[in-house]
C-alpha positions as CSV (number, residue, x, y, z in Angstrom):
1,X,-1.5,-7.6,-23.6
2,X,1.8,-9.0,-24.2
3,X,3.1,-12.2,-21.6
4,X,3.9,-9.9,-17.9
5,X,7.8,-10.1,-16.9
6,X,8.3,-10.9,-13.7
7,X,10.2,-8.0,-12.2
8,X,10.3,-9.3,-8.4
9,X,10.0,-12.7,-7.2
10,X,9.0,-14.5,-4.1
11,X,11.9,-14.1,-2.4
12,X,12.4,-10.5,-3.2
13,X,9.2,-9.3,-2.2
14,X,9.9,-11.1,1.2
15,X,13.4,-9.2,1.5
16,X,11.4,-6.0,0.6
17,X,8.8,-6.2,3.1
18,X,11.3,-7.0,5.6
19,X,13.5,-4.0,4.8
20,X,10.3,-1.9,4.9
21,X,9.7,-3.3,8.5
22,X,13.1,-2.5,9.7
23,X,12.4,1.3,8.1
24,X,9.4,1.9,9.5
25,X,11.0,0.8,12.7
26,X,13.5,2.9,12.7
27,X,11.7,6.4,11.3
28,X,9.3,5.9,14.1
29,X,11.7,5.0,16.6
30,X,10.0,1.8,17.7
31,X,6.4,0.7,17.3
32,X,4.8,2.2,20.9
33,X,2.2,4.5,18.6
34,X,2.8,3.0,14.8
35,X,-0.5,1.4,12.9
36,X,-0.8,-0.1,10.2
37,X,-3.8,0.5,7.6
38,X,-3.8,-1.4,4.3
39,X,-6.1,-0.3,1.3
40,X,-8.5,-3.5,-0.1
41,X,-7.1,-5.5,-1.7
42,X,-3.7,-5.8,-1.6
43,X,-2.0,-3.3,0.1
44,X,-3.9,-5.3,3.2
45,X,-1.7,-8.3,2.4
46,X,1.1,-6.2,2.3
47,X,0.4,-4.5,5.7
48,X,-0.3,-7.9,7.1
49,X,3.1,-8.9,5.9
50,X,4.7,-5.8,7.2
51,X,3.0,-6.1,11.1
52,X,4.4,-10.0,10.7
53,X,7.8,-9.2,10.0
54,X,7.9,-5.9,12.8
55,X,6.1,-8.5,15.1
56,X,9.4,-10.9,14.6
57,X,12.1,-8.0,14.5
58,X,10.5,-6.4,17.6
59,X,9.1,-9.5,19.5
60,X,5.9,-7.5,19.7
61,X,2.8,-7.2,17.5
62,X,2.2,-3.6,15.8
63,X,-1.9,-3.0,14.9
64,X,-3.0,-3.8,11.7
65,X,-6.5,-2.6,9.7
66,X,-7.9,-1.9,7.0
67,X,-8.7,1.7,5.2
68,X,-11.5,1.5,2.3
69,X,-11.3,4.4,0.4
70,X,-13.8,3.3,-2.4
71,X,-15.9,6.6,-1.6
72,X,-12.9,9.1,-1.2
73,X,-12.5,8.7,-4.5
74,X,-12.5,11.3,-6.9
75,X,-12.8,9.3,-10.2
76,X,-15.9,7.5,-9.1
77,X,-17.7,8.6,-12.1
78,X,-15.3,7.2,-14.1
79,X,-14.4,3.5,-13.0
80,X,-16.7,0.4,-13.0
81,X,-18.9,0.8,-9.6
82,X,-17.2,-2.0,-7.3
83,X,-18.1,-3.4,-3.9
84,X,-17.1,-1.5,-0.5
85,X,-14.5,-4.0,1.2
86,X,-14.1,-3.2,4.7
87,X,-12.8,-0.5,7.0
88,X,-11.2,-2.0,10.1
89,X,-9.5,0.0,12.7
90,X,-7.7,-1.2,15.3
91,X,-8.9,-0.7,19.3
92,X,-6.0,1.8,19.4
93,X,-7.7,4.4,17.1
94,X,-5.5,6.2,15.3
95,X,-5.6,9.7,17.3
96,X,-2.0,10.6,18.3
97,X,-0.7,7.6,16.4
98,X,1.5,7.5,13.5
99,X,-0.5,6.0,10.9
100,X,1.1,3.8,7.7
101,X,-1.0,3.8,4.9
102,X,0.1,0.7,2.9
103,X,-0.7,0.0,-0.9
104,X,0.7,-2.6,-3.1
105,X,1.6,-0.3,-6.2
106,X,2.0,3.5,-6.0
107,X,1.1,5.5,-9.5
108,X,-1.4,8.9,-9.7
109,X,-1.3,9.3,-5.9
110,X,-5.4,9.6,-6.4
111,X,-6.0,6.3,-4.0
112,X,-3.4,7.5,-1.3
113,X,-5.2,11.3,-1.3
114,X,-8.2,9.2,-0.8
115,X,-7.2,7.7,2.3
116,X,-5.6,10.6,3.7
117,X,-9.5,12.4,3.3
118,X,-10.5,8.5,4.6
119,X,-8.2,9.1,8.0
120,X,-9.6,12.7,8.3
121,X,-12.9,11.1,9.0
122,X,-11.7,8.5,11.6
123,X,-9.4,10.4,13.8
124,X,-6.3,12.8,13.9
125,X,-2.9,10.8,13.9
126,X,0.0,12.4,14.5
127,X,1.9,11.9,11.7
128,X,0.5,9.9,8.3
129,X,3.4,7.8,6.6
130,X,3.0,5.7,3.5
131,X,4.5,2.9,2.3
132,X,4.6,0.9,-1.2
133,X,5.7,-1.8,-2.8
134,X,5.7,-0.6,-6.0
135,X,6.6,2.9,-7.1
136,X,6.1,3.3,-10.4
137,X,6.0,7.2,-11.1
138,X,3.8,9.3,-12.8
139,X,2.6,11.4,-10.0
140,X,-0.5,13.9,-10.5
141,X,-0.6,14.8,-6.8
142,X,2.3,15.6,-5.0
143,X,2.7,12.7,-2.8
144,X,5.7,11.0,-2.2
145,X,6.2,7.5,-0.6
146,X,8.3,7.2,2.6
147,X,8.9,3.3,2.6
148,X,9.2,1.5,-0.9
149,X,9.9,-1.7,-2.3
150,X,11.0,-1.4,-5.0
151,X,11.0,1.6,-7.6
152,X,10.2,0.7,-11.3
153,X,9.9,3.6,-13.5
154,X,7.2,2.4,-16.3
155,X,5.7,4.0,-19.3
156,X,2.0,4.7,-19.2
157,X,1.6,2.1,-21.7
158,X,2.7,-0.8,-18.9
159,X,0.8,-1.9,-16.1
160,X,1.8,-3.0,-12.6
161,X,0.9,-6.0,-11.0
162,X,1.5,-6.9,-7.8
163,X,0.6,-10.7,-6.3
164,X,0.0,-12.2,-3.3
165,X,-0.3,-15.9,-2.3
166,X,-3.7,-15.1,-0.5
167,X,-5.5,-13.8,-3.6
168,X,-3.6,-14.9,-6.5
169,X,-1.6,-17.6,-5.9
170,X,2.0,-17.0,-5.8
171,X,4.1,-13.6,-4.4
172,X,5.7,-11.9,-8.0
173,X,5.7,-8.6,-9.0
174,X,4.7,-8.2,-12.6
175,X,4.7,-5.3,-15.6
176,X,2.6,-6.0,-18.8
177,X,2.0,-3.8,-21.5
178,X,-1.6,-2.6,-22.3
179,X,-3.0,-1.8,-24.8
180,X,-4.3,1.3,-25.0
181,X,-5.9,3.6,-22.1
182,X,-4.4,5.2,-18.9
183,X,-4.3,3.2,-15.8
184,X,-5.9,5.1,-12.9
185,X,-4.7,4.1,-9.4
């Protein structure tokens, strides 16, 4: 891989997540039935982030969890096997709710179609939204981000990386070239 350019920053990825916040505020008119569900690994921090910054726009909390959708999947066969990280739904539930699926970068749409079987499973929302900090294209599924970062069209010969403080250290936004193989996310 060659060195990874920094395509967002610190303070960019804070002014993103806070623009996010403000959209998803305002699409759902207020936060009465909005919760949050990141997907392990990062698109948890990101949710985290997101329920912060509606928490200080609002002067409320919004629920926050967690959506594993390691065995949604439908590449299983074809990735390393990986541990199960934790589902965590708030007391709410998520019947009747508008639910955010949040995940750090958005590329196939194969994780996302993953969590919207995931949901299926748990409860009946009333609406699913999704939100991203990255969109970087190459769609196979037709799904289609409501709440985005940043968009950063990339070749399939890039990757994507997003960072967060809590797992790696410093908050950046990164693309690196690989190479050779197709990412699948």
């Amino acid at each position: 891989m060659t060195p990874a350019r920094v395509v967002l920053d610190e303070a960019d990825m804070a002014r993103a997540v806070r623009r996010m916040a403000h959209e998803i505020i305002e699409k759902s008119r207020g936060v009465d039935r909005v919760v949050l569900l990141g997907i392990p690994t990062r698109g948890v921090y990101l949710a985290q982030r997101i329920a912060s910054a509606i928490a200080e726009i609002e002067g409320r909390s919004v629920p926050c969890g967690t959506l594993d959708v390691t065995l949604y999947r439908d590449d299983l066969r074809m990735r390393q096997v990986r541990a199960l990280e934790q589902t965590s739904i708030p007391s709410e539930g998520i019947d009747d709710h508008t639910v955010v699926l949040v995940d750090d970068v958005l590329y196939s749409g194969r994780t996302i179609r993953a969590g919207l079987d995931a949901l299926n499973d748990i409860g009946r929302p009333a609406a699913v939204r999704l939100a991203v900090m990255v969109d970087r294209g190459h769609r196979e599924l037709p799904i289609r981000p409501d709440f985005i970062g940043k968009n950063l069209p990339t070749s399939q010969a890039e990757t994507v990386r997003v960072h967060f403080a809590e797992s790696d250290g410093c908050d950046e936004v990164v693309i690196e070239q690989i190479a050779s193989g197709v990412e699948l996310s």
